[in-house]
C-alpha positions as CSV (number, residue, x, y, z in Angstrom):
1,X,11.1,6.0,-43.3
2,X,10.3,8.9,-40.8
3,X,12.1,9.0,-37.3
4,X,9.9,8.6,-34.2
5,X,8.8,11.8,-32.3
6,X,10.6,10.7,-28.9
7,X,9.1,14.1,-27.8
8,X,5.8,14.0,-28.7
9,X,5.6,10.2,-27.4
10,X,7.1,11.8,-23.9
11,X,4.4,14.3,-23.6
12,X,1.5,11.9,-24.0
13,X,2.8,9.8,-21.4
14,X,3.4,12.3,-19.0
15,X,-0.1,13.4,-20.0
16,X,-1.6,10.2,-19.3
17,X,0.2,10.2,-16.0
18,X,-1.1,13.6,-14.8
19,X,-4.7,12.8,-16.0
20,X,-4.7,9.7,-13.5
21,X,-3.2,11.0,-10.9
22,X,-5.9,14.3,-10.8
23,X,-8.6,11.6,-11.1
24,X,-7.1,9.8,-8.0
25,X,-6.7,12.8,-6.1
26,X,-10.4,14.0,-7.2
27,X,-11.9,10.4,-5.9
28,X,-10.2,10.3,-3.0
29,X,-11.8,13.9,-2.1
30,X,-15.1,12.8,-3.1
31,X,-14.3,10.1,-0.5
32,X,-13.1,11.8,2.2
33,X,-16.3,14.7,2.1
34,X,-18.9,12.5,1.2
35,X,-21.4,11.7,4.2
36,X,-21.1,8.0,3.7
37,X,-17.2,7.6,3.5
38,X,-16.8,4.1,4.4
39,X,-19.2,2.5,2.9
40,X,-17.2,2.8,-0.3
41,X,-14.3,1.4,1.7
42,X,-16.0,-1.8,3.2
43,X,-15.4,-3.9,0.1
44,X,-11.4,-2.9,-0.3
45,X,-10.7,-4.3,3.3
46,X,-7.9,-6.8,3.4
47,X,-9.2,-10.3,4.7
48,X,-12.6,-9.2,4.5
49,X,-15.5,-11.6,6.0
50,X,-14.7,-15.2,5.8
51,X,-16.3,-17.3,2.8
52,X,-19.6,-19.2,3.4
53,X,-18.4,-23.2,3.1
């Protein structure tokens, strides 16, 4: 049976990692100079509007 490539393994995580992280950075730009910035941010804030009962 052939060992596992702890290396190789390694690298795709920290590929993985530095893929999302550029995406973060890359929406949170398109965020900050878009002309409508926080209308994206209405649905993330906490409590929100209270629930129709």
């Amino acid at each position: 049976m052939a060992a596992p490539n702890y290396n190789y393994e390694k690298r795709q995580r920290e590929l993985a990692k530095k893929k999302k992280k550029e995406e973060k950075l890359k929406e949170r730009e398109g965020r900050k100079n878009s002309p409508d910035g926080d209308a994206t941010q209405d649905d993330q804030k906490p409590g929100g509007s209270p629930p129709n009962l």
